[in-house]
C-alpha positions in Angstrom: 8.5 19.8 18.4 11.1 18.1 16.1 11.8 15.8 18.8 8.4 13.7 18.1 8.2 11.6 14.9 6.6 13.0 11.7 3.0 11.6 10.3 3.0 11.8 6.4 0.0 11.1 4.4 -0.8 9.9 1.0 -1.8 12.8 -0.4 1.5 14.8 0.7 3.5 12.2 -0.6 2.1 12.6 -3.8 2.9 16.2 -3.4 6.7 15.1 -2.7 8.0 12.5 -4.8 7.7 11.7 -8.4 8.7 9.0 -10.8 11.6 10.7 -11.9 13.1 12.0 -8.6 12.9 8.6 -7.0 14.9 7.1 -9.9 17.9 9.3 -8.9 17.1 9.0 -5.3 18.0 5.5 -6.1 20.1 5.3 -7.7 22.3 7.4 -5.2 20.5 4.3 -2.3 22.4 0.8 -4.5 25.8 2.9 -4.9 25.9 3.1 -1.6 24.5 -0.7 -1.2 27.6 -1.5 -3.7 30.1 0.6 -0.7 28.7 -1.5 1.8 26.9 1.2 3.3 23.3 0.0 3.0 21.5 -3.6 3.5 18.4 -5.1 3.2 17.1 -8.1 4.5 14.6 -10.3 2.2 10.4 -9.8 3.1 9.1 -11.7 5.8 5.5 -12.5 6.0 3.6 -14.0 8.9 0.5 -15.0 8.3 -2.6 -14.7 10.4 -6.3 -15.5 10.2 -7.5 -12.5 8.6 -4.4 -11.4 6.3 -0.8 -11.7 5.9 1.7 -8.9 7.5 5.0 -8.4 5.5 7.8 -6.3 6.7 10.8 -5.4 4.7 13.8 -4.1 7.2 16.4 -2.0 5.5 19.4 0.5 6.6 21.2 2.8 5.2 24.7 4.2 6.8 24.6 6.5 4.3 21.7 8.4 4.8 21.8 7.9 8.8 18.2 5.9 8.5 16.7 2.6 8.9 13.5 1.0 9.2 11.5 -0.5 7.5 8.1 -0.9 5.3 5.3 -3.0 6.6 2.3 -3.5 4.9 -1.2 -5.9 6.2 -3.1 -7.5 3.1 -6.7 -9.5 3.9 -10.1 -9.6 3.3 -11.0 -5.6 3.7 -7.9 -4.4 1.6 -4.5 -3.7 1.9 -2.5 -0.8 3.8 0.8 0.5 4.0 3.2 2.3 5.8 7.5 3.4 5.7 8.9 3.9 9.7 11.9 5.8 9.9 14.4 6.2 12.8 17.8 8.3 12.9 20.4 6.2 13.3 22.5 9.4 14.9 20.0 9.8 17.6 18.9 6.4 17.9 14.9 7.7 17.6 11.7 7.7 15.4 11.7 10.3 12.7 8.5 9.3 10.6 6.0 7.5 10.2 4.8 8.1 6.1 1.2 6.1 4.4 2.9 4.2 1.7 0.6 2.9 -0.9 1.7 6.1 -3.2 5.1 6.0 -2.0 5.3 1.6 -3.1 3.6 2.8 -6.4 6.2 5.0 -7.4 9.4 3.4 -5.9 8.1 0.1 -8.3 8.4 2.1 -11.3 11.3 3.9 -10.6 13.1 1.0 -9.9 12.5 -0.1 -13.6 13.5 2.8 -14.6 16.8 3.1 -13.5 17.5 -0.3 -14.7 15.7 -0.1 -18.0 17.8 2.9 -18.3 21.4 0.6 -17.4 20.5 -2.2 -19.4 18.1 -1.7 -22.2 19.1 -0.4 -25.9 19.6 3.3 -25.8 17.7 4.1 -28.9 14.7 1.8 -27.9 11.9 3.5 -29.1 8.7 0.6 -29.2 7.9 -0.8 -25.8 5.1 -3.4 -24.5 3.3 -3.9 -20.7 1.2 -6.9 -20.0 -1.1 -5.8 -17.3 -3.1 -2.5 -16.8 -3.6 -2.2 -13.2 -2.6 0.0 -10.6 1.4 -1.1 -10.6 1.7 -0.7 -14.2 0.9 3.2 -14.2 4.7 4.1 -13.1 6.2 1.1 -15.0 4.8 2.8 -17.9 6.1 6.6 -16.9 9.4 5.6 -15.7 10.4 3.7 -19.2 9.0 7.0 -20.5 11.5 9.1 -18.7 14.4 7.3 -19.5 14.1 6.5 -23.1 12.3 8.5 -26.0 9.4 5.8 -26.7 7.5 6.7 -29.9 4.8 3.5 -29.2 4.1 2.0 -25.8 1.5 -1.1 -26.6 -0.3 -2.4 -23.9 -2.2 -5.9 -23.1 -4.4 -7.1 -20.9 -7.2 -10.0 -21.0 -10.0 -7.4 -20.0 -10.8 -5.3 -23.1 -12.6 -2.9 -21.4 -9.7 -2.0 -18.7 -6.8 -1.8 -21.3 -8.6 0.3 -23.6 -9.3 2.7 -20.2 -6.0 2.4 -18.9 -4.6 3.2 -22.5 -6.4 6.2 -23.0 -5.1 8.0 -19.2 -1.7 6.9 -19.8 -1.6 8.2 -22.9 -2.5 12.1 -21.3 0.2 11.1 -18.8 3.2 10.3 -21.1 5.0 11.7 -24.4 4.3 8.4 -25.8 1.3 6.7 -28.3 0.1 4.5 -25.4 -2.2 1.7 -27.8 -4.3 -1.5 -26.5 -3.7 -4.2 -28.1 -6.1 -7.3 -28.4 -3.4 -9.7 -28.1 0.8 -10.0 -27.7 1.3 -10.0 -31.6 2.7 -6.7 -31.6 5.2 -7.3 -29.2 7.4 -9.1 -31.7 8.1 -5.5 -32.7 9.3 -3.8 -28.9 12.9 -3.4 -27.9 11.5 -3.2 -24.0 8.4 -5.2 -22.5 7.2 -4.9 -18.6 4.7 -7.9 -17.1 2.6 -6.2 -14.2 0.5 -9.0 -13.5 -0.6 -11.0 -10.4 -0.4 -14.2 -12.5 0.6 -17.6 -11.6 1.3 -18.9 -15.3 3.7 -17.2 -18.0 1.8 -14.3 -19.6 4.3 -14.3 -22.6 6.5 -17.3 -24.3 9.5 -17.0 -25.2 8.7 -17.1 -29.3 6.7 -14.0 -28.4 10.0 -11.7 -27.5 11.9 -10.5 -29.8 16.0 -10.4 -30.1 17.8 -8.0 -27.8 14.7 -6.9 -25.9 14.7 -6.1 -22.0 12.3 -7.2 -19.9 11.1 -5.8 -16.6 9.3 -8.5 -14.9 7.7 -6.9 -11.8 4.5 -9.3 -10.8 5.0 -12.4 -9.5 6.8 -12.0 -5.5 5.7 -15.5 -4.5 7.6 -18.6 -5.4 4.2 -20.5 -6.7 3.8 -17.5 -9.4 5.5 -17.1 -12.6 4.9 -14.1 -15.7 8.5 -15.7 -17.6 8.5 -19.2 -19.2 11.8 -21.2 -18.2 12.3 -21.1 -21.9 12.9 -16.7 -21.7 15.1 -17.0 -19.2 17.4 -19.7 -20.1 18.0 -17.7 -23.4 19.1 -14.6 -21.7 22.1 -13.3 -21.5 21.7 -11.4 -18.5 19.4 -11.5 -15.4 19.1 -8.9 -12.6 17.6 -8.7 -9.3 17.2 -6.6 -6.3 18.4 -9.3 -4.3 19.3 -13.0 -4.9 18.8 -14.2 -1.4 15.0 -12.8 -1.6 14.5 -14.2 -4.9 15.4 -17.8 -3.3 12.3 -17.6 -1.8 9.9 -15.2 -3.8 10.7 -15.7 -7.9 9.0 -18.6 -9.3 10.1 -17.6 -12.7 13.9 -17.7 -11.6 13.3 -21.1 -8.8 11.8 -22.6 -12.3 14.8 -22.0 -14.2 17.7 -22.8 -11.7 15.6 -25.9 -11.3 16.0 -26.7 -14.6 19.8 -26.4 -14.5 20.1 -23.9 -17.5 21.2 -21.3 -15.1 22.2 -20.5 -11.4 22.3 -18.3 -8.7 25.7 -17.0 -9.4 24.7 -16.2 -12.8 22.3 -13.7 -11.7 23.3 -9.5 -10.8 21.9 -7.5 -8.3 21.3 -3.9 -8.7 24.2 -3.0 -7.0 26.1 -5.1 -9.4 24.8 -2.9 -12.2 25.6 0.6 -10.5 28.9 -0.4 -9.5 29.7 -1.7 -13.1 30.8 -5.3 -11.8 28.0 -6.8 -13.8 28.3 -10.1 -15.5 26.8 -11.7 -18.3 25.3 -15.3 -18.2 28.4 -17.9 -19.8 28.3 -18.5 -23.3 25.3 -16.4 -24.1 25.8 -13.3 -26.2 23.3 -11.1 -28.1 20.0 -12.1 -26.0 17.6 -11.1 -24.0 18.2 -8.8 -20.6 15.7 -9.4 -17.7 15.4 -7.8 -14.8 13.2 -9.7 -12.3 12.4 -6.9 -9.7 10.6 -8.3 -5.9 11.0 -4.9 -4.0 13.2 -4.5 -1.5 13.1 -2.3 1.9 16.2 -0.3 0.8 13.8 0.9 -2.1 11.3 2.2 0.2 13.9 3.1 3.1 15.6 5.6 0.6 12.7 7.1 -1.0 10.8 7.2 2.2 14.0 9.4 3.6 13.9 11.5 0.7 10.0 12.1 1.2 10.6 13.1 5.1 13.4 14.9 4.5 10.9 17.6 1.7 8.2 17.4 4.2 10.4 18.6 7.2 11.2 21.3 4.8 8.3 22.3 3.3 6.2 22.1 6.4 4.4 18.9 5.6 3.3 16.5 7.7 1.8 16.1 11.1 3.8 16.0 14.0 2.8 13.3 16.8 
């Protein structure tokens, strides 16, 4: 019965979708943002007395979809799921457990824009943070540059040590914990995956001509960047402007400050489309990209992920 909506679980998305499919899926989902044949509206979040529920709407004229991810975060954990409907027939297609699916769209977004914006023969990278997020940051650097050293930090000894140690089975990389952020003078690409509220690096910590990927941090009272970073970068990126408005700290701290503005920052879509621009008068710096997630991420992937389990015979029908 094709004509009721699909049920996907974790554990079949994990059978579906990898770091380095999603990155092409994609990429494929801002060119056709760039066309004017996707959008995405920013997160919204209502708040209740046992959690928050956030819902990120998205469509995509391109791959005859929208919907949407919504996710509910309280006491008792967090939970996620991607709803799909067919914009030809104007009906449900599938309904797919998301936790994996988030995981992976996260790091493949790096990727791709690591891939546009850092140095081609990087080859020494850095991640502050060694939870469950910075897994695929980790991978999808991996996949799109030929990193010889991937140093990683966090404050717990015991957890970056662990965390070191299964990344490096997972990657063609020397995945090393590091005790502090001295050895990150030495990368040519950092990534903060941290729920932190205060910088986690300063600017004399990061080197010339580095990239950062800045994925922690989607509320505006939380920072990972010092205003310091990214007033000496040359170029900034986003997924969207109008949701980092309301979600970056790091970027609200630096507009504050007047050393840049909102027109001075890209979206993805700016960088697939080439129309990119580089921040006035600065040459030679630092690239960020500040990533918040947006629902065309999870629309595209989540479309790609129904689309192999229709195939393959995946999935529960309801």
């Amino acid at each position: 019965m094709e004509d009721v909506p699909l049920y996907i679980r974790e554990e079949e998305v994990a059978k579906l979708l990898d770091v380095s499919t999603a990155i092409n899926v994609l990429k494929d989902a801002f060119r056709m943002q760039s066309e004017g044949k996707a959008v995405s509206l920013p997160r919204s979040r209502i708040r209740t007395e046992n959690g928050i529920l956030n819902v990120l709407p998205s469509t995509a004229e391109g791959l005859a979809v929208s919907g949407l991810k919504a996710y509910f975060g309280g006491r008792n954990g967090v939970s996620f799921v991607v709803l799909l409907f067919s914009t030809a027939e104007c009906k449900p297609l599938a309904i797919i457990e998301a936790e994996r699916l988030g995981q992976i769209r996260t790091g493949a977004v790096t990727g791709m824009v690591t891939d546009i914006m850092a140095d081609i023969n990087a080859r020494i990278a850095g991640c502050i943070g060694s939870g469950y997020q910075a897994e695929t940051q980790i991978e999808a650097i991996c996949n799109v540059r030929r990193i010889d050293t991937f140093y990683v930090y966090s404050r717990n000894a015991g957890n970056r040590e662990k965390f070191a140690a299964t990344m490096g089975r997972r990657v063609n990389a020397d995945v090393v914990a590091v005790p502090d952020r001295s050895m990150f003078r030495e990368t040519e690409i950092i990534v903060t995956a941290t729920n932190s509220r205060i910088p986690v690096i300063s600017h004399q910590e990061i080197p010339e001509h580095c990239h950062i990927n800045a994925i922690g941090a989607n509320r505006i009272e939380s920072r990972e960047l010092d205003a310091e970073t990214l007033c000496s970068a040359e170029e900034i990126v986003v997924d969207s402007v109008e949701q980092s408005k309301v979600e970056s700290g790091d970027l609200a701290a630096a507009v504050s400050s007047g050393c840049i503005g909102w027109d001075d920052i890209n979206e993805i879509r700016d960088l697939v489309s080439g129309r990119r621009k580089k921040i006035k008068g600065r040459r030679g710096g630092i690239t960020i990209f500040k990533s918040l997630g947006i629902g065309l991420e999870d629309l595209a992937v989540g479309a790609y992920v129904y689309r192999r389990a229709a195939e393959t015979g995946l999935g529960t029908r309801l």
